[in-house]
C-alpha positions in Angstrom: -24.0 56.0 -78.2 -21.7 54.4 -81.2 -18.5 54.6 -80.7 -17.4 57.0 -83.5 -19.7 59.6 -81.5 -17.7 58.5 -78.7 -14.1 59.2 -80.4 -15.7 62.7 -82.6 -16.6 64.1 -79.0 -13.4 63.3 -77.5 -11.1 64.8 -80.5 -13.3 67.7 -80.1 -12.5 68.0 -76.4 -9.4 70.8 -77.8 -11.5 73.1 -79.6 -14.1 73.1 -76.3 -11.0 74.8 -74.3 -10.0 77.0 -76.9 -13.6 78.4 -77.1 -13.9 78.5 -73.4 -10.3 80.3 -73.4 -11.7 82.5 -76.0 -14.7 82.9 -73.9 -13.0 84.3 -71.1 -10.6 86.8 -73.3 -13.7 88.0 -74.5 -15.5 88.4 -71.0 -12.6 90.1 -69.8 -12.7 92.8 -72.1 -17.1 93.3 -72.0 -16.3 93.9 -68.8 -14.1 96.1 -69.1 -16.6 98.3 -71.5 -19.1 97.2 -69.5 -17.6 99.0 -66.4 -17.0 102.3 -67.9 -20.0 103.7 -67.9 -21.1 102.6 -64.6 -22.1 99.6 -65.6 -24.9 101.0 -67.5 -24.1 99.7 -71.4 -26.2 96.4 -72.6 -25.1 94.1 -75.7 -25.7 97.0 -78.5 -23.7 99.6 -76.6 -21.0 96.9 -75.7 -21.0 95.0 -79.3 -20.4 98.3 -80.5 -17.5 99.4 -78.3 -15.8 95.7 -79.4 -15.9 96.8 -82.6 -14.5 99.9 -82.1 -11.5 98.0 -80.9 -11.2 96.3 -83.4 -12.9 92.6 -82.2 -15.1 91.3 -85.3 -17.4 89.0 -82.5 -20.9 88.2 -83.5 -23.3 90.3 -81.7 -25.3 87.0 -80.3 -22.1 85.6 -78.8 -21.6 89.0 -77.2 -24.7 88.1 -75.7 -24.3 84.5 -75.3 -20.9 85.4 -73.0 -22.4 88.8 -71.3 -25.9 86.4 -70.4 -24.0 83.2 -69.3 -21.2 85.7 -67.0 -24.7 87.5 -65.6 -23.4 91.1 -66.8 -26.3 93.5 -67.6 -27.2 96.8 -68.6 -29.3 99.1 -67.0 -33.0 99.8 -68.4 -34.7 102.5 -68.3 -37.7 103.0 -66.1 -41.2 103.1 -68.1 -43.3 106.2 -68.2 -46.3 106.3 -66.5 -49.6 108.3 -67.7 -50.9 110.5 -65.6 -54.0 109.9 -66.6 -55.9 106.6 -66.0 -59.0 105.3 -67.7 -62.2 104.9 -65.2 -62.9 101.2 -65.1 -66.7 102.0 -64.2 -67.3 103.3 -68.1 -68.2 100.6 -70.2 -68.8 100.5 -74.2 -71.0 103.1 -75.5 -74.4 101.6 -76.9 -74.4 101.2 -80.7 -77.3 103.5 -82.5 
């Protein structure tokens, strides 16, 4: 590694902790959104809610903070058919 690499990643040591300070302001209140609906809002629901308060965060570090804390929505259950193809009909012959 040269050593202006060296001295770049050591001045930029600051702004690391300020975004991780940031980070954790920010996680304090998706959590906070998160939680009042049972836990049930993901990133759209929670982004939105941010907004609402005024925070002008990009919606993928809303996701970047909410993926790397491990909060998540709740999704819905798929609908299942009723019916069911048979799997003994096969293609119908060509005329």
């Amino acid at each position: 590694m040269a050593r202006s690499s060296f001295y770049a990643w050591l001045e930029a040591e600051q702004a690391r902790q300020a975004r991780e300070r940031a980070d954790g302001v920010l996680a304090h209140e998706i959590t906070v959104i998160h939680l009042a609906p049972k836990g049930a809002y993901g990133v759209p629901r929670v982004h939105a809610g941010l907004r609402r308060l005024g925070r002008a965060d990009n919606r993928e570090r809303v996701e970047r903070v909410m993926r790397a804390r491990g909060i998540v929505g709740v999704t819905r259950r798929r609908r299942r058919s009723l019916t069911r193809p048979s799997g003994s009909w096969g293609p119908l012959p060509s005329s």
